[in-house]
Structures are given as structure tokens and as C-alpha cells.
C-alpha positions in Angstrom: 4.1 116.9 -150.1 1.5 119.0 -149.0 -2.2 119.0 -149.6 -2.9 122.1 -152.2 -6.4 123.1 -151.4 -7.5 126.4 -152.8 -10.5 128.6 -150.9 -13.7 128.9 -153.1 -16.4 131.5 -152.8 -19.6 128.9 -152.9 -22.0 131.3 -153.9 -22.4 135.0 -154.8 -23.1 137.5 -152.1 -26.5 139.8 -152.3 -26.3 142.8 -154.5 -28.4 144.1 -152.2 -29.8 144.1 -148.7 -32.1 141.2 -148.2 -35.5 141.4 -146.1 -35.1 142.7 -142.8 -35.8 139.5 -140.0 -38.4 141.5 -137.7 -39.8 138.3 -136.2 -39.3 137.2 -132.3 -39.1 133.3 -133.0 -36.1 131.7 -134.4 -35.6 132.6 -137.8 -33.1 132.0 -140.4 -31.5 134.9 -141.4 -31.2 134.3 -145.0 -32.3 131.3 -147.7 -29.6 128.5 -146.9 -29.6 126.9 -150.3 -28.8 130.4 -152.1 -26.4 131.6 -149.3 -24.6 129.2 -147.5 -25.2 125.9 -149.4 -23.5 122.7 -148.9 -24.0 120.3 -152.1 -24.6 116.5 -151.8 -21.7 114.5 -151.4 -19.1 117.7 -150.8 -18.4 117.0 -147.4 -15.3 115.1 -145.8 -13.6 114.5 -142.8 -11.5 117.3 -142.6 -13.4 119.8 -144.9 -13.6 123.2 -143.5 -16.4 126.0 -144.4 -16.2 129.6 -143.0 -19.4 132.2 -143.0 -18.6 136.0 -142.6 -21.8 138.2 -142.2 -22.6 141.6 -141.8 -25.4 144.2 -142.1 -27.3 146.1 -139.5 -29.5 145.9 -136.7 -32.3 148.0 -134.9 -33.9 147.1 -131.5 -37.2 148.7 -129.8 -36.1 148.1 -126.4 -34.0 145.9 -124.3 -34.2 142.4 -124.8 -32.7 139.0 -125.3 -31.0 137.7 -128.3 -29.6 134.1 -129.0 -27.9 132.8 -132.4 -28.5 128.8 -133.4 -26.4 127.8 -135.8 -27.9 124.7 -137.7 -26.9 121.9 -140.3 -29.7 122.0 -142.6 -32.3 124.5 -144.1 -34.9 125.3 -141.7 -35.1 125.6 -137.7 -35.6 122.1 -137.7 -32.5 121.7 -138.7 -29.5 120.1 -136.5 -28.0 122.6 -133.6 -24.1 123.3 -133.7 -24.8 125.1 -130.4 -26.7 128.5 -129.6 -25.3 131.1 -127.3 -25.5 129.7 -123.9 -26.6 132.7 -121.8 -28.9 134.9 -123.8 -27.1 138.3 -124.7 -28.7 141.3 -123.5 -29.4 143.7 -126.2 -28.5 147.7 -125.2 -32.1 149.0 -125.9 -33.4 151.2 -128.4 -31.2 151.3 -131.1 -31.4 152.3 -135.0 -29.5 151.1 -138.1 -26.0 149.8 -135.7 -23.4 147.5 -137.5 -22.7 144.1 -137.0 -20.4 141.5 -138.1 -20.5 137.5 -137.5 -18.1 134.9 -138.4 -18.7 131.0 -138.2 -16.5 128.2 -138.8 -17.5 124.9 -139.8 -16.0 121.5 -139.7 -17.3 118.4 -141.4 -15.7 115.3 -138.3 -16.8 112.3 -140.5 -18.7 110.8 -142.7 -20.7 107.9 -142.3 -24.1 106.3 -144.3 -27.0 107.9 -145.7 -29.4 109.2 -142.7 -27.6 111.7 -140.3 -24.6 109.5 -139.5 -21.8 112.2 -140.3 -20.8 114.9 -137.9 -20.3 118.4 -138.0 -18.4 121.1 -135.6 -18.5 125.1 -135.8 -17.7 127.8 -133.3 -18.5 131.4 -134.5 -19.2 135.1 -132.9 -21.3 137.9 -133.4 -20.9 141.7 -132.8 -22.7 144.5 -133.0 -21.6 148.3 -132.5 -24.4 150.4 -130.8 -24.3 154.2 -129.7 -20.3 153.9 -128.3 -21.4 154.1 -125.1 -19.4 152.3 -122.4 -20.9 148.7 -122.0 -23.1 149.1 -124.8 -21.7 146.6 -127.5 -23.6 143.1 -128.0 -20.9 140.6 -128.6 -21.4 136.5 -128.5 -20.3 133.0 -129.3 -21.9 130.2 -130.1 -21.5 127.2 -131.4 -19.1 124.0 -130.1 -22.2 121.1 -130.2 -21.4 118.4 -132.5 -24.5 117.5 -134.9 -25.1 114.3 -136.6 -26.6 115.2 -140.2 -26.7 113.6 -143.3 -24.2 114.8 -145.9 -25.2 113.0 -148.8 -28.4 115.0 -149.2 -27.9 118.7 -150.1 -27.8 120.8 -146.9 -26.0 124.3 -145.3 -25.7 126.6 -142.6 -28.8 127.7 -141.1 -28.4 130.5 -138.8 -30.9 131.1 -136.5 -32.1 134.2 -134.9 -34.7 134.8 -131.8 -35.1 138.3 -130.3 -37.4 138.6 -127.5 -38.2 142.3 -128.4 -39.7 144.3 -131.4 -36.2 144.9 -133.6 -34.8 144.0 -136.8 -31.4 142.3 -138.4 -31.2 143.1 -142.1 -28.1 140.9 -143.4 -26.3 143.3 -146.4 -23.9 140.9 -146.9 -23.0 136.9 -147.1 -19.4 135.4 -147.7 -19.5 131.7 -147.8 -16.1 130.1 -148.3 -15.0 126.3 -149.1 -11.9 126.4 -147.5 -10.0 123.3 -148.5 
């Protein structure tokens, strides 16, 4: 027989828009333990976590952006990957949609101490003014981390723009999929 595993939401998703990320060092795009949490001792080999994001965006100029995905709560967090080739953002652009998914994967689980792995591959897109070449779209992910899961932990996403601009996230979905 089958394993009957039934998709949770893990946390409630912001009534409203949260603070805009305007800085140009990585920086997390929301507050992991409120957002994208996952508890002590809920991770297994096989379990399966998947983040879908949205809000909009605004850049000053053209610029570079790269996405870190991290286990843990802070930049100094454990990467899952960034982008390898930073994306080139379209220029000056005002209040443009975007969307990101990420998939996690907990590998195994070992000891106390960062002795269990993780896996996630995700994308990001953003819509700008329509015109032809314009559209900022990336992966990242695909690094397997070491991290510790019986401490309580998340997904940290990470976010470094080169230029002036701001991200403001209006929505968070994080799902315990099995």
C-alpha cells in the first residue's frame, strides 16, 4: 500500500506586503522562522518542502542580481546553490511582478551538528515593461548542504542586487509536502 501523505500549509502567508528589501548585500527576503520554518526534528530522508513567492520589484538602473537559497536563518546560513551567472536586470523599472518557486528535499539524516543533507532547485521570474528580451528569469539551487536538522531551521533566501532597487515580497506559501 501506498504512503498517504497529505500537503500542509506550515505557516500563514502575510496579510500584507512586508518591508520592501532595498539593500545591495545579500539579504533575506523575509523572517525564516515566521515564513518558511522548518521545526526540530521534522525532517527525513525523503521529506519534501516547496516555497512559492511572489510580490514586486523596482530597479534604478541595470544591474546584477543573484538568489542564495540557504538552510538556516541568516546569510550565514548553509548554501543550496545561488544562480551561477549573475542575471542582468532590464534597467529602470517600477512596481513589475514576480514569482519564485523552490523545492526542497531533506537526503538524510544523521547526528546532531550539520550531519543531514539537504537538496533544492527553484526559479525566479520577473515581468518588466513587455519589451522583447526584457524579462529576468533564473535558477538556482542544485548544491547539497550539510545542516543540522534537529535544531529548528528553514529556508533562507537570499537576495544581492548590485544596483539601487527594491523586492517587496506580498506573498509567502510554504508547503510540507509529504
Amino acid at each position: 500500500m501506498s504512503r498517504q501523505y497529505f500537503a500542509d500549509i506550515n505557516g500563514d502567508t502575510p496579510i500584507a506586503n512586508l518591508t520592501p528589501v532595498t539593500a545591495t548585500t545579500e539579504t533575506g527576503l523575509w523572517i525564516v522562522p515566521q515564513y518558511t520554518p522548518i521545526n526540530a526534528y521534522e525532517a527525513r530522508p525523503g521529506k519534501w518542502w516547496k516555497l512559492t513567492a511572489g510580490g514586486i520589484m523596482s530597479f534604478a538602473a541595470t544591474g546584477t542580481l543573484i538568489i542564495t537559497p540557504r538552510v538556516g536563518t541568516t546569510t550565514g546560513g548553509i548554501s543550496l546553490g545561488p544562480n551561477v551567472t549573475a542575471v542582468t536586470t532590464p534597467g529602470a523599472t517600477t512596481a513589475n511582478p514576480w514569482t519564485m518557486e523552490f523545492n526542497l528535499t531533506c537526503r538524510t539524516i544523521g547526528a546532531a551538528g550539520n550531519n543531514s543533507t539537504f537538496i533544492g532547485t527553484g526559479f525566479f521570474i520577473a515581468g518588466t515593461d513587455g519589451a522583447a528580451d526584457s524579462a529576468v528569469a533564473v535558477s538556482f539551487g542544485g548544491t547539497s548542504a550539510s545542516a543540522d536538522y534537529t535544531i529548528a531551521t528553514g529556508l533562507f533566501i537570499g537576495w544581492t542586487l548590485s544596483v539601487a532597487g527594491t523586492v517587496t515580497p506580498q506573498y509567502i506559501h510554504w508547503q510540507s509536502m509529504n
